[in-house]
C-alpha positions, 0 to 999 in steps of 0.5 A, a space after each residue: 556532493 555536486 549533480 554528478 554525485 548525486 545522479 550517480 547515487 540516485 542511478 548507476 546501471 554499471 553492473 545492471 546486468 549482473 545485479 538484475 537476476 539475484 533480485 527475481 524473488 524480489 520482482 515476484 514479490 513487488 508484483 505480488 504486492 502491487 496486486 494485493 495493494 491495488 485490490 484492496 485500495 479502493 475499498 480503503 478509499 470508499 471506506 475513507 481508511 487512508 489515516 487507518 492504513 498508517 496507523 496499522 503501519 506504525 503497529 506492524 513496524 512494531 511488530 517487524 522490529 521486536 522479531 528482529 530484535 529477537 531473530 525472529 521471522 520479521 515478516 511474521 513480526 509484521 504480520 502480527 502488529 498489522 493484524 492486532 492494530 487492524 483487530 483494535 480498529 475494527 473492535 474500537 472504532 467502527 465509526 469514522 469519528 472514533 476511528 480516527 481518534 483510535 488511530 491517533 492513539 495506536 500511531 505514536 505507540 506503535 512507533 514509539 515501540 518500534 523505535 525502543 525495539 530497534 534501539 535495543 537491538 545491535 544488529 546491522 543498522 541497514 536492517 533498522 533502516 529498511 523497516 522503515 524506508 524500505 529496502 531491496 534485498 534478494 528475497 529467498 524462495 521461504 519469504 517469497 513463498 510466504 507472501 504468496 501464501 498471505 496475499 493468496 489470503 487476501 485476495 481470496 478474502 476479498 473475493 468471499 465477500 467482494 460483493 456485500 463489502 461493496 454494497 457495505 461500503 457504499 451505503 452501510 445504513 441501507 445494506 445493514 437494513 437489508 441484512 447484511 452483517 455490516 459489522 463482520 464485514 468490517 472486522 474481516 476487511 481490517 484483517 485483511 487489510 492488516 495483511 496487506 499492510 504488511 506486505 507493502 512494508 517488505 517493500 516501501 516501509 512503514 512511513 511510506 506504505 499508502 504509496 502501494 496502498 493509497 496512491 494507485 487507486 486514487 489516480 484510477 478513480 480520477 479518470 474512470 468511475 467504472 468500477 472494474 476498470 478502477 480496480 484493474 488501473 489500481 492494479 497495474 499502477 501499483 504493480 507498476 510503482 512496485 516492480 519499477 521501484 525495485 528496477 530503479 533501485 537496484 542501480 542506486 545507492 539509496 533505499 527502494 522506497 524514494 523510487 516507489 513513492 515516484 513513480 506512484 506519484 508520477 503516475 497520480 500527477 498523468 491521472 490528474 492531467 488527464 482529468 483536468 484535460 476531460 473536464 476543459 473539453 466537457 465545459 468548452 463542448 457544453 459552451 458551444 451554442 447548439 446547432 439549429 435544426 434545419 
């Protein structure tokens, strides 16, 4: 394959026009879940869950590749594995250190048992593909209706206790001193943070969902720590990364997830600039001898 192969795999907008209005649902859907992602990704980060996030990951493939095996719905089937990895996360391992090694055990099952199931199944090969590099399909109005309800869930979750999850998340010791059930707290947002798992996978797949999850709140907390302007840049970048992945991809050859992880890494490289811009400016002004009073 020469450049002009490759390019015209990679982009190819020929039939843009008329491909553009069968993916509608899908754009809703990459925006719906660019809004949930960016939500719950600055707790995932205060709480250092990024290595939980994958292995939820693993379990919800799992999930998502056993309902297609027996033609069920795959969403529902990743709904499933993302809440019972989250349940054994926050059940087993609510100290980091046994966290992590609880992920460690719960990522090679989930993915050993994702691809037994897909092994077994004889179906399309691009269905066994998508579950796990994503894929771009015309969502119908039952699936899109379906996330929505999940990630009105969600955000409605983490709006309940938005307030005591940050005081938890930021200091646990202090705020189970003052009485906050740090425990609940934690058991409720692995749940919700299975959900959200879940739906990232519809779009970038199981190997790559802290792309939605991860990426855009950590480009947003390298150039504010204001925490409502965090939440709000994780918001649009990963909505950005969603929708634009989905936009790039649908004049391509190629899977939704390659797009996805870009543009969300792009957007962390700008972040990261703009940081190291600040901090030249701040040391070279500190530098600077003072003035002398007149």
């Amino acid at each position: 394959m020469d450049l002009r192969d490759l390019l015209s795999a990679v982009f190819n907008f020929s039939d843009y026009g008329q491909l553009l209005p069968l993916v509608a649902n899908s754009i809703w859907a990459a925006a719906i879940l660019g809004l949930v992602g960016g939500l719950i990704g600055t707790f995932v980060l205060m709480r250092d869950l990024a290595f939980a996030v994958h292995g939820i990951a693993e379990l919800s493939f799992a999930g998502a590749a056993f309902a297609l095996l027996i033609g069920a719905n795959v969403v529902i089937g990743s709904l499933a594995g993302s809440v019972a990895a989250a349940l054994l996360l926050a059940v087993m391992g609510l100290k980091a250190r046994d966290r992590n090694s609880v992920t460690g055990v719960i990522m090679p099952f989930g993915l050993g048992l994702g691809i037994l199931f897909l092994g077994l199944y004889e179906g399309r090969s691009a269905n066994k593909f998508g579950l796990l590099t994503g894929q771009i399909v015309a969502v119908d109005t039952v699936q899109l209706n379906l996330l929505a309800g999940t990630a009105v869930v969600v955000i409605a979750g983490l709006v309940l206790i938005w307030r005591p999850l940050t005081f938890a998340s930021a200091d646990p010791e202090l705020a189970e001193a003052r009485g906050v059930p740090v425990r609940i707290l934690s058991i409720v947002f692995m749940i919700l943070l299975g959900l959200s798992v879940a739906l990232s996978i519809q779009v970038v797949g199981a190997l790559l969902v802290l792309a939605l999850l991860i990426t855009p709140s950590a480009a947003a907390l390298l150039v504010t720590s204001s925490p409502r302007l965090v939440v709000a840049l994780s918001v649009l970048f990963a909505v950005t990364s969603a929708v634009g992945g989905i936009l790039l991809a649908l004049g391509g050859r190629i899977s939704i997830s390659p797009y996805v992880t870009t543009i969300s890494f792009l957007i962390y490289l700008v972040c990261r600039l703009v940081k190291r811009q600040r901090t030249r400016v701040r040391r070279r002004a500190a530098e600077r001898p003072a003035q002398p009073a007149r």
